[in-house]
BALOBA-1460 file (C-alpha; in Angstrom, 3 decimals):
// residues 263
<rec num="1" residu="x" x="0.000" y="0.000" z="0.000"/>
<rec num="2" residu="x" x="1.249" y="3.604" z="-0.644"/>
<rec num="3" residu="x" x="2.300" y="6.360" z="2.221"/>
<rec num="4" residu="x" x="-1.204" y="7.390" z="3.975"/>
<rec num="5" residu="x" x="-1.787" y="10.469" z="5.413"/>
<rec num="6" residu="x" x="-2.594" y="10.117" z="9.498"/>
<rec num="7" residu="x" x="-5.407" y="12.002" z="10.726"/>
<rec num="8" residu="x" x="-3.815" y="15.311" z="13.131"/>
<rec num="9" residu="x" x="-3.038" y="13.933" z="16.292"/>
<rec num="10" residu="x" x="0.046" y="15.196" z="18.487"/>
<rec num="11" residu="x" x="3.082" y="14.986" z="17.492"/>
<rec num="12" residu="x" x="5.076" y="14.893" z="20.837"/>
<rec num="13" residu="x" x="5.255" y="11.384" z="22.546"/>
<rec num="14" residu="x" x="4.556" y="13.406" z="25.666"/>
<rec num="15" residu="x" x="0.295" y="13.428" z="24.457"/>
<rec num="16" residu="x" x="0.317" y="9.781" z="23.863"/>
<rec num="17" residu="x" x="1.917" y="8.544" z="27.742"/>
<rec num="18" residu="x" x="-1.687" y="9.341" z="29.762"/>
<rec num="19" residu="x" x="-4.434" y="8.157" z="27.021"/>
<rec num="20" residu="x" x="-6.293" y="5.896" z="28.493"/>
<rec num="21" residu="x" x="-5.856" y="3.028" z="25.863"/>
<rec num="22" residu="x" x="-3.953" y="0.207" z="26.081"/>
<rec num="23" residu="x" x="-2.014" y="1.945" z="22.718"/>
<rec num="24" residu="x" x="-1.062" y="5.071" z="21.451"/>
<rec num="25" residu="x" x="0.029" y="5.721" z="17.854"/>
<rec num="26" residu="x" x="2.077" y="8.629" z="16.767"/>
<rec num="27" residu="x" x="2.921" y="10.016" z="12.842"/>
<rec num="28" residu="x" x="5.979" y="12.041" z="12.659"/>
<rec num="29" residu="x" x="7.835" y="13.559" z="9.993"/>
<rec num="30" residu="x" x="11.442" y="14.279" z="10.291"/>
<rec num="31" residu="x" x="14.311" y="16.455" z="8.323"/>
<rec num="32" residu="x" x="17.773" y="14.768" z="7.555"/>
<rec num="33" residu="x" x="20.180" y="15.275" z="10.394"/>
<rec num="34" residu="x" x="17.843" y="15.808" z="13.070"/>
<rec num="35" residu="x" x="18.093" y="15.174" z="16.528"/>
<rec num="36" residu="x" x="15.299" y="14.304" z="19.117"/>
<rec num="37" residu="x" x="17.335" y="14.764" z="22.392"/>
<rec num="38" residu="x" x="17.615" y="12.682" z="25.849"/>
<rec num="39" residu="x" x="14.682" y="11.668" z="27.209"/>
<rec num="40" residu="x" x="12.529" y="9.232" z="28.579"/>
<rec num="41" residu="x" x="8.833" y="7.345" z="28.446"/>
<rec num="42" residu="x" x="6.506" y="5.618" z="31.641"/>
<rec num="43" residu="x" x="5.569" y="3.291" z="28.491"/>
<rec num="44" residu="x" x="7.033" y="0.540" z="26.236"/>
<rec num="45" residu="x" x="7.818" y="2.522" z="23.084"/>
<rec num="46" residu="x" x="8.099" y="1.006" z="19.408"/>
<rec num="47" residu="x" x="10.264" y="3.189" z="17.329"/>
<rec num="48" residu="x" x="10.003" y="2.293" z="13.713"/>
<rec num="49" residu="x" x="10.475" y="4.561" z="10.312"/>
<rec num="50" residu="x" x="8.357" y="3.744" z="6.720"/>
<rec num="51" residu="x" x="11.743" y="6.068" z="5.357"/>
<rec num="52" residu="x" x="14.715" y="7.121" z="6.692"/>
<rec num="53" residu="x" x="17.295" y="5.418" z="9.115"/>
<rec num="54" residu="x" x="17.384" y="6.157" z="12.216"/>
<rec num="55" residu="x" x="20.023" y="5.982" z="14.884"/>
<rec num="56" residu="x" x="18.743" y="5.252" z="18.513"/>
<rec num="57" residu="x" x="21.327" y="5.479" z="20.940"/>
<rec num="58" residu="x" x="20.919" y="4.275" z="24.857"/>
<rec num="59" residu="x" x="23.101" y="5.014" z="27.604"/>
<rec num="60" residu="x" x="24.230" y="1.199" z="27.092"/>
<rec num="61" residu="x" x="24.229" y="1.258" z="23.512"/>
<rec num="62" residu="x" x="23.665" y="2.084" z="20.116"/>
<rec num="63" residu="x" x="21.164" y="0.910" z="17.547"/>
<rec num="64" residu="x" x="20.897" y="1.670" z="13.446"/>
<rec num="65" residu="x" x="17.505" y="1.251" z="12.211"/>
<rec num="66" residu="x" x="16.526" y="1.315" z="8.479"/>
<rec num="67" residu="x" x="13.344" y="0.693" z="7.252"/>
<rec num="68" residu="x" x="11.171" y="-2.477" z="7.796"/>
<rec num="69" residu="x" x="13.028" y="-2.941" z="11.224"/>
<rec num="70" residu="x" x="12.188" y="-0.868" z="14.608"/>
<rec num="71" residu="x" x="13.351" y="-0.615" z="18.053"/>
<rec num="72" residu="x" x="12.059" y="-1.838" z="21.337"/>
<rec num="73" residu="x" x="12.604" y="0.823" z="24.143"/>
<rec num="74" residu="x" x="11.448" y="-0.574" z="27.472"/>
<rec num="75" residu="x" x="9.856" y="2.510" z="29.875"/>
<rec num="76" residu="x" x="11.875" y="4.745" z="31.635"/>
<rec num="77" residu="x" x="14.908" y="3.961" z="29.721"/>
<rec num="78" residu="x" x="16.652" y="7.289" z="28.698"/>
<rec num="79" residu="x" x="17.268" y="7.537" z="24.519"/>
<rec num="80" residu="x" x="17.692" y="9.449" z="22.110"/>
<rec num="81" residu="x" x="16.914" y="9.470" z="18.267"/>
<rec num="82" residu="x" x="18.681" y="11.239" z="15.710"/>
<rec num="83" residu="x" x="17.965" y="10.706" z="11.327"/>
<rec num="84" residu="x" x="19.708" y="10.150" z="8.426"/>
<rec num="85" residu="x" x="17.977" y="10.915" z="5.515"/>
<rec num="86" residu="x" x="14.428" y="11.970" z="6.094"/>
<rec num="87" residu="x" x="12.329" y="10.002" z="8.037"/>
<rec num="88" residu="x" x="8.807" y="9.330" z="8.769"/>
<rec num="89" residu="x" x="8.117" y="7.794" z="12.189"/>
<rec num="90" residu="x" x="5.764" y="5.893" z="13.188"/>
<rec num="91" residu="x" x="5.891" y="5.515" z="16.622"/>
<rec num="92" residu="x" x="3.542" y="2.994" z="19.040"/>
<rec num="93" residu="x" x="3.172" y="3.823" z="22.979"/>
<rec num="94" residu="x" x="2.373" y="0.758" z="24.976"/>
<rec num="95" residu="x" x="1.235" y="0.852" z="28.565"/>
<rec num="96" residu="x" x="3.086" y="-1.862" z="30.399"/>
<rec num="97" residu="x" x="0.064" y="-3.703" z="31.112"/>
<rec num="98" residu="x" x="-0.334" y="-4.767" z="27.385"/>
<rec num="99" residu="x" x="2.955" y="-5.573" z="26.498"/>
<rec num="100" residu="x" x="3.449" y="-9.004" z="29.095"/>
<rec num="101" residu="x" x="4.403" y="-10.986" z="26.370"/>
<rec num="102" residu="x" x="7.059" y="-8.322" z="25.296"/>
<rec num="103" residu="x" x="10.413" y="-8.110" z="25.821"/>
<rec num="104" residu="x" x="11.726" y="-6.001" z="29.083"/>
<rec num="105" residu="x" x="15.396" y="-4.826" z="27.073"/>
<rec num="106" residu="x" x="16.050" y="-3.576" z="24.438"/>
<rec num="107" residu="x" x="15.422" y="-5.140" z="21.043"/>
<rec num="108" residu="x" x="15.177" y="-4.528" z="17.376"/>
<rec num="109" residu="x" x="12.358" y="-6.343" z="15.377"/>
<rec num="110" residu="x" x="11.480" y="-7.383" z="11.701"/>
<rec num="111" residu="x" x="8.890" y="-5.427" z="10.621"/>
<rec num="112" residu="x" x="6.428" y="-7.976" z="8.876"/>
<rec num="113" residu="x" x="4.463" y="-6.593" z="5.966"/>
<rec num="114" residu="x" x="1.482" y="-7.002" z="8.435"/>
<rec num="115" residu="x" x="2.792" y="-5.378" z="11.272"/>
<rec num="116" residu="x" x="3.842" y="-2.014" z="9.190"/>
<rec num="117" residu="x" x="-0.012" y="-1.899" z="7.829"/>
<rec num="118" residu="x" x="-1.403" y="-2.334" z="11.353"/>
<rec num="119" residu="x" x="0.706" y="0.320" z="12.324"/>
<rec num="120" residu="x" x="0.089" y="2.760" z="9.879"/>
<rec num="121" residu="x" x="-3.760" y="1.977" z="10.617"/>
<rec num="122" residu="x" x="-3.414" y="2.844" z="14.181"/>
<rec num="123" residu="x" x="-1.501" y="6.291" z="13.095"/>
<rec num="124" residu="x" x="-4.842" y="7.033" z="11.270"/>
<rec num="125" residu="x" x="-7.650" y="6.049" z="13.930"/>
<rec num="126" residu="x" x="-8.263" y="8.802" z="16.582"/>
<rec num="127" residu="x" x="-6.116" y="8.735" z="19.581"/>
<rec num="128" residu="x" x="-8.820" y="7.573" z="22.093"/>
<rec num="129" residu="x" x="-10.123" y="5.208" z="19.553"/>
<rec num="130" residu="x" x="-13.244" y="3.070" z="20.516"/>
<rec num="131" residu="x" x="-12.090" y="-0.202" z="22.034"/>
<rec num="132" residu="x" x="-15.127" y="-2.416" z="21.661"/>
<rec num="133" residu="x" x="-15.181" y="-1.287" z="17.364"/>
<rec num="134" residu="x" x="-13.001" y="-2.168" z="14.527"/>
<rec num="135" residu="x" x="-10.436" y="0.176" z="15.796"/>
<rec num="136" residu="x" x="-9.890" y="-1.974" z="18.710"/>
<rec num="137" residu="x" x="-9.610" y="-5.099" z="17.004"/>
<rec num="138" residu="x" x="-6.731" y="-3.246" z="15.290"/>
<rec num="139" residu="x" x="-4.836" y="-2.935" z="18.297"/>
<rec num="140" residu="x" x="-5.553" y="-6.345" z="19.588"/>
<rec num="141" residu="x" x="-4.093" y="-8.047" z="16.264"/>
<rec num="142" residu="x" x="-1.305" y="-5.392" z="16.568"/>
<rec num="143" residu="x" x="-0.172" y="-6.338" z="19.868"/>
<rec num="144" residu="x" x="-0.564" y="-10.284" z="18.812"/>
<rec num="145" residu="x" x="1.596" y="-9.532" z="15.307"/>
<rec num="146" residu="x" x="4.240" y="-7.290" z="17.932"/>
<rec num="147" residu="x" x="4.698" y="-10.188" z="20.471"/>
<rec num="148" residu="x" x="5.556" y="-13.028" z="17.380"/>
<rec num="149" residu="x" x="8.332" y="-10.343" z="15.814"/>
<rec num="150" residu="x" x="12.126" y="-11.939" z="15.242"/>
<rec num="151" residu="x" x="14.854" y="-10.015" z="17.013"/>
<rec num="152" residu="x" x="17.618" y="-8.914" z="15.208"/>
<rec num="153" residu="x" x="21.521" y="-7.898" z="15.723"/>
<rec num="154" residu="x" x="21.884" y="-4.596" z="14.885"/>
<rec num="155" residu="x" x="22.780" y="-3.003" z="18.123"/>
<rec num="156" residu="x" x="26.309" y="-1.920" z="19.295"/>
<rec num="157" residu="x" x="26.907" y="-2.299" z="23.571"/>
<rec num="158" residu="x" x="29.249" y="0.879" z="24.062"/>
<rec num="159" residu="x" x="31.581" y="-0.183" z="26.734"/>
<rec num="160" residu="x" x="31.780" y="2.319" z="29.872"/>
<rec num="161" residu="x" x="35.312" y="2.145" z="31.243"/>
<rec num="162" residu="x" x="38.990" y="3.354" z="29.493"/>
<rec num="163" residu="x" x="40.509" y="2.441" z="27.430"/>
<rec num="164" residu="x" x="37.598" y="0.890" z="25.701"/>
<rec num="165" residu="x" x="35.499" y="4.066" z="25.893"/>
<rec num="166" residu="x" x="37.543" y="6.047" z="24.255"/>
<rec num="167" residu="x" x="38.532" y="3.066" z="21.704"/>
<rec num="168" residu="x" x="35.156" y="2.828" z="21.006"/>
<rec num="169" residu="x" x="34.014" y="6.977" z="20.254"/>
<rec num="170" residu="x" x="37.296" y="6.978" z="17.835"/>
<rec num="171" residu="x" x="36.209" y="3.414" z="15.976"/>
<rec num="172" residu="x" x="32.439" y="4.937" z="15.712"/>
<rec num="173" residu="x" x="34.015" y="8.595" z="14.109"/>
<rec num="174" residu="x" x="36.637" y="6.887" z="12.276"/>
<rec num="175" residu="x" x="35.097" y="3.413" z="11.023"/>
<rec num="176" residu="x" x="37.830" y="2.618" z="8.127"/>
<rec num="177" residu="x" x="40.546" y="2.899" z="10.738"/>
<rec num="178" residu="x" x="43.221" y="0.561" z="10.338"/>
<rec num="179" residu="x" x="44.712" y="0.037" z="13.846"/>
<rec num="180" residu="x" x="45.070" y="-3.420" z="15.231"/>
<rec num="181" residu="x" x="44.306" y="-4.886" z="18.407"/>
<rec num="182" residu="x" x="47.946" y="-4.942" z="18.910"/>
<rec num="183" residu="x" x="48.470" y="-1.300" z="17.645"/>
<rec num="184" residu="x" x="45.468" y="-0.093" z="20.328"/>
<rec num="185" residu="x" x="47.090" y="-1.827" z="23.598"/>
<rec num="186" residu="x" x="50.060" y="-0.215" z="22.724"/>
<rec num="187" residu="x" x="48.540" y="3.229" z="22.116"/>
<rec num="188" residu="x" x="46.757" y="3.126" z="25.526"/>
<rec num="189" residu="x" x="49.378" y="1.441" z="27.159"/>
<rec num="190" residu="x" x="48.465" y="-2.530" z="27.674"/>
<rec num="191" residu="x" x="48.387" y="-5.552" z="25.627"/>
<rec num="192" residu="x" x="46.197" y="-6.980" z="22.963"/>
<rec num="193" residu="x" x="45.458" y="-10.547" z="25.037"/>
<rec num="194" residu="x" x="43.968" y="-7.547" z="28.421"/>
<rec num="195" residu="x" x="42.328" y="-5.674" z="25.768"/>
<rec num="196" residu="x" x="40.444" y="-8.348" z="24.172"/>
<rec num="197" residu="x" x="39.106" y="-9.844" z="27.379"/>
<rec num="198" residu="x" x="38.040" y="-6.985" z="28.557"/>
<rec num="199" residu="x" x="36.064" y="-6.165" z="25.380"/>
<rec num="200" residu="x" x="34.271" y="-9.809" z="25.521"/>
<rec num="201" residu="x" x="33.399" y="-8.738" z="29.130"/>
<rec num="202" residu="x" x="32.015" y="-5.310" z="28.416"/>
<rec num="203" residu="x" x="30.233" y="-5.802" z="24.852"/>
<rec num="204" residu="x" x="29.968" y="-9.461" z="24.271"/>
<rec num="205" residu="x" x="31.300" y="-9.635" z="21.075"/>
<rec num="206" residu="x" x="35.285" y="-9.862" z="20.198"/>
<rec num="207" residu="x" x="36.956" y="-6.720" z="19.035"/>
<rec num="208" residu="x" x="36.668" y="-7.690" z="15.345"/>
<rec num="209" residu="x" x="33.326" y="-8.612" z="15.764"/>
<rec num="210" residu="x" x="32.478" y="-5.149" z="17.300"/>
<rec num="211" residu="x" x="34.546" y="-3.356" z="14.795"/>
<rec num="212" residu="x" x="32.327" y="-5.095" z="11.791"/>
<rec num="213" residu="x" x="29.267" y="-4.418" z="13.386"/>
<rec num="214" residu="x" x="30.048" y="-0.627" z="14.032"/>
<rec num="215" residu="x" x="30.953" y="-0.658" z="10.325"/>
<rec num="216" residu="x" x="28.207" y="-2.033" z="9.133"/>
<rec num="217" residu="x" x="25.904" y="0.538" z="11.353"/>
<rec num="218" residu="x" x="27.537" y="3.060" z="9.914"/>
<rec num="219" residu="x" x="27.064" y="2.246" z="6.456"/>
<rec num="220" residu="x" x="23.532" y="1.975" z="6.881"/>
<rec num="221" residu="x" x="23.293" y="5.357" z="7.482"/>
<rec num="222" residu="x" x="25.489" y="6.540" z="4.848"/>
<rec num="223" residu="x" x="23.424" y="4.340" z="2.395"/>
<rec num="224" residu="x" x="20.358" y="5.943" z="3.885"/>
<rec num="225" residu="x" x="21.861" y="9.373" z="3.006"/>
<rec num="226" residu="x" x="22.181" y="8.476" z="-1.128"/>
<rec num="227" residu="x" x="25.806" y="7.793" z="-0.629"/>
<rec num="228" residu="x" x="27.437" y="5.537" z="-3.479"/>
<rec num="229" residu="x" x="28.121" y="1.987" z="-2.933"/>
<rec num="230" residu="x" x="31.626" y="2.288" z="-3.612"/>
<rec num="231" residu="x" x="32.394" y="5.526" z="-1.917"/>
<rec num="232" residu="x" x="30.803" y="3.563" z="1.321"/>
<rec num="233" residu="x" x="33.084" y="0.755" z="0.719"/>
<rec num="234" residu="x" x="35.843" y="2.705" z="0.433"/>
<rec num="235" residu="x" x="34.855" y="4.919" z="3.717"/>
<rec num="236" residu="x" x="35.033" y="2.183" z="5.634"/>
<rec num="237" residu="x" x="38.370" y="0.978" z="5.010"/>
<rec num="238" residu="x" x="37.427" y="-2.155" z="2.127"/>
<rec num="239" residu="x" x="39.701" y="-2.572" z="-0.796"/>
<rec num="240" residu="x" x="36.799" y="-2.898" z="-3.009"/>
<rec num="241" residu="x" x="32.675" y="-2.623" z="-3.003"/>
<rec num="242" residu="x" x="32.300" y="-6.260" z="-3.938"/>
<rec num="243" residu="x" x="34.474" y="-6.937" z="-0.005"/>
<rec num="244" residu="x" x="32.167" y="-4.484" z="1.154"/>
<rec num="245" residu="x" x="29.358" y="-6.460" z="-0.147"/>
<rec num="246" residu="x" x="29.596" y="-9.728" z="0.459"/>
<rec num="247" residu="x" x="30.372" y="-8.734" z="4.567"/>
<rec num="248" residu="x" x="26.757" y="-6.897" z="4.279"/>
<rec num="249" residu="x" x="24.871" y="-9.995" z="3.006"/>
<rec num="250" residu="x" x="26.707" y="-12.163" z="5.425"/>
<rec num="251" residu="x" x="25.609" y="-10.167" z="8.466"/>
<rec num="252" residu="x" x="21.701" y="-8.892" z="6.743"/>
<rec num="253" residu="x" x="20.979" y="-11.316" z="4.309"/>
<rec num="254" residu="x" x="20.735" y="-8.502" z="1.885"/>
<rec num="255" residu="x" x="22.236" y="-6.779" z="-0.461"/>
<rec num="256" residu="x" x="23.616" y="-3.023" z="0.384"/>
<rec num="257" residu="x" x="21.610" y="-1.493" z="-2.360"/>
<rec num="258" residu="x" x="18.207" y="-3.428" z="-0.629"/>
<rec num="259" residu="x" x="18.369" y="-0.400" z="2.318"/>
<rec num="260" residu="x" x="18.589" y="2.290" z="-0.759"/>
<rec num="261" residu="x" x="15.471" y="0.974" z="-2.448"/>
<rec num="262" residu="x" x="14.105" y="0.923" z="0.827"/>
<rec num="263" residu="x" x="15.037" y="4.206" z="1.834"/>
């Protein structure tokens, strides 16, 4: 189905945390480069964008969402979100009380063809919608379709202590640098065996594996933005786009050029 135009609600996620309904359903249209800043909801929040990627960033960690996937923010949990490439958010409130069968972290979903309908539906109805009509059958078969959703990996745990921290912010602004696990220990002053156990402690992943997958966030974005294949293969530090490539389908499934299309 084509882009529908909601009916005017708010567009603050402030108006949607005291309707009394089980869910609220907000339309909102951003610029490139925007920024929503730090803050915080009493209710389970879906984030999700029909264009645009988005970048939602926790105080543990960082997610990159492009179309057809959204995040799950649990309540309370301080975020922000900033764009790449215009974006039009469509974003669900959930009191806790619906959402038992939900996760309680963090998570980022596969949007089924379903799920982005139902969602766009609920954007439309009124924002205390009946609950005994149509409009609350909606919801019902929204929350079902939202508690059978896949998770998927493309968050990044930020580690909290040096030297990580600050090995971390220069991988994320530099993402084709070349340095080693070896050539970081002996930048900050340690080895390469301290360093990597203390990055399987504090992210989970190995340092190559965190490396990749801040990479591959990043490109997201920049794909999102209209950037060239091969300029975002060569960005990020690959010898050539078909490298660049065949990493993305191994980690998505997909081709890059499948988030442009998207987009």
């Amino acid at each position: 189905m084509g882009q529908r135009t909601p009916h005017l609600k708010p567009t603050r996620g402030d108006a949607y945390q005291e309707v009394p309904r089980p869910v609220g359903a907000m339309a909102r249209d951003l610029p490139s480069a925007y920024e929503i800043p730090w803050h915080r909801h009493p209710r389970f929040q879906l984030i999700f964008a029909t264009r645009g990627v988005m970048t939602v960033d926790t105080r543990d960690a960082t997610w990159m969402v492009p179309p057809q996937r959204a995040v799950w923010m649990p309540p309370k949990t301080e975020h922000r979100v900033r764009t790449a490439g215009e974006v039009h958010m469509r974003t669900l409130y959930i009191e806790p009380g619906a959402a038992r069968r939900m996760p309680r972290d963090c998570e980022v979903f596969e949007v089924t063809p379903l799920l982005r309908e139902l969602i766009l539906r609920a954007t439309e109805l009124p924002i205390e919608y009946e609950e005994r009509g149509p409009a609350g059958r909606v919801m019902r078969l929204l929350l079902d379709e939202l508690a059978s959703l896949p998770r998927l990996p493309y968050s990044l745990p930020m580690p909290k202590t040096a030297p990580l921290e600050a090995i971390c912010a220069r991988l994320m602004e530099a993402p084709n640098e070349a340095a080693t696990l070896d050539d970081l220990a002996e930048r900050h002053g340690t080895t390469a065996r301290t360093l990597a156990r203390h990055f399987r402690r504090q992210t989970g992943m190995s340092f190559a594996e965190w490396r990749r997958r801040a990479r591959l966030l990043r490109a997201l974005g920049w794909i999102a933005e209209g950037r060239p294949i091969l300029a975002v293969a060569l960005d990020l530090g690959y010898d050539s786009p078909s490298a660049f490539s065949a990493m993305f389908r191994r980690e998505l499934g997909v081709p890059p050029s499948h988030f442009r299309s998207a987009a």
